[in-house]
C-alpha positions in Angstrom: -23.4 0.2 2.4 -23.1 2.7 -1.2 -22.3 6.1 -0.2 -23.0 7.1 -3.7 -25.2 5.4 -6.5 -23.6 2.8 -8.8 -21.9 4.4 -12.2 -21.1 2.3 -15.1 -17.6 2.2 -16.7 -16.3 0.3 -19.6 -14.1 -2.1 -19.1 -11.1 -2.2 -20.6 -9.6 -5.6 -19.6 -12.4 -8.3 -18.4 -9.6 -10.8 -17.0 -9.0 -8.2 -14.3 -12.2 -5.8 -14.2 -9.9 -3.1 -15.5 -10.5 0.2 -16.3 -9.1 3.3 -18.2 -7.9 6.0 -16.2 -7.2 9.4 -17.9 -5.3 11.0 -15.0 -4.9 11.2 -10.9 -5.5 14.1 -8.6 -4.8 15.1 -5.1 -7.0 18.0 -3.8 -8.6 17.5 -7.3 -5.8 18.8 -9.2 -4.9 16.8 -12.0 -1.0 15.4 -12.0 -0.8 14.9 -15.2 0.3 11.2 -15.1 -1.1 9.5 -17.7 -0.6 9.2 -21.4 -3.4 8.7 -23.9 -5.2 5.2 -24.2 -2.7 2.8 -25.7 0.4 5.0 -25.2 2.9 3.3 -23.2 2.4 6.1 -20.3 -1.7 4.9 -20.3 -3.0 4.1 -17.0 -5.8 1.7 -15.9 -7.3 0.8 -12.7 -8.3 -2.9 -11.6 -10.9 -2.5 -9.7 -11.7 -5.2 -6.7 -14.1 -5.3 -4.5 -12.3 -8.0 -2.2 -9.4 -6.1 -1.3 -8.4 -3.2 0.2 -4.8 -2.9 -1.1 -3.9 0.2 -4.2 -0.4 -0.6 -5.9 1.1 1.5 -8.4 3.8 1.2 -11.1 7.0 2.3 -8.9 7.3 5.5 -11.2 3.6 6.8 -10.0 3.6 5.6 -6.5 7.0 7.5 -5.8 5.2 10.5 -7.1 2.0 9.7 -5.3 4.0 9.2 -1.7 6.1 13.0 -2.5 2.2 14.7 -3.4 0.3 13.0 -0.6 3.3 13.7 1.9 2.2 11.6 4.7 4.0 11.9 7.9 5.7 8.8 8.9 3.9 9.7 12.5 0.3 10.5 11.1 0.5 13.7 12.5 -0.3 15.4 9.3 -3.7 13.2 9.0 -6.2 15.8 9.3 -5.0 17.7 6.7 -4.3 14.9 4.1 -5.4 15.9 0.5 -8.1 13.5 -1.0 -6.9 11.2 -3.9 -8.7 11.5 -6.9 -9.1 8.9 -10.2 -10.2 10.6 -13.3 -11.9 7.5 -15.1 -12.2 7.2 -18.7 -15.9 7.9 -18.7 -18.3 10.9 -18.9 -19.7 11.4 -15.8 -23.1 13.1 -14.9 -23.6 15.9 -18.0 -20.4 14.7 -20.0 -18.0 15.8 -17.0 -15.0 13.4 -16.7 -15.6 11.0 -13.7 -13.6 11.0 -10.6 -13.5 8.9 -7.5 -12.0 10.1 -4.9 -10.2 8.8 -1.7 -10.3 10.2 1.7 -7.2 10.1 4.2 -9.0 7.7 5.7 -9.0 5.6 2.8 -5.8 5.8 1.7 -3.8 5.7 5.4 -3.9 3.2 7.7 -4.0 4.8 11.3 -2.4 2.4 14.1 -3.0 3.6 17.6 
């Protein structure tokens, strides 16, 4: 089921649905991660339908697991920031484009 309607976004490598990513946020501040397009700090995003795995550079997911600060127990879960994707595409009136991620779609709760 769509929780929101379908946007279009270039893509920037067809081999692997890629696309440019201008910067990440969590609690929709930007990190200020990315370089511009083509720089060697550039980011992109493959984006896959079929799996429900994110991987990182090890550079960015170190600073990714010291931002989100998730507690080895969960017990933090409820107060988890959402992680956000600033794609390289004008969203709705020009606005940059961000998808974001829920706790719950980022942290894998065992019982």
């Amino acid at each position: 089921r769509m929780q929101s309607p379908v946007t279009w976004v270039p893509v920037s490598n067809p081999g692997f649905w890629q696309v440019a990513v201008d910067d990440l946020t969590v609690a929709g501040e930007p990190l200020e991660l990315c370089g511009p397009r083509g720089s060697p700090r550039a980011c992109g995003a493959a984006l896959d339908t079929g799996t429900s795995m994110l991987a990182a550079p090890t550079r960015l997911a170190r600073i990714l697991v010291k931002k989100l600060a998730v507690a080895s127990d969960c017990s933090n879960f409820e107060t988890l920031p959402d992680l956000g994707f600033r794609l390289a595409a004008p969203g709705a009136g020009g606005a940059p484009l961000e998808l974001r991620l829920a706790a719950s779609d980022y942290v894998e709760r065992t019982e």
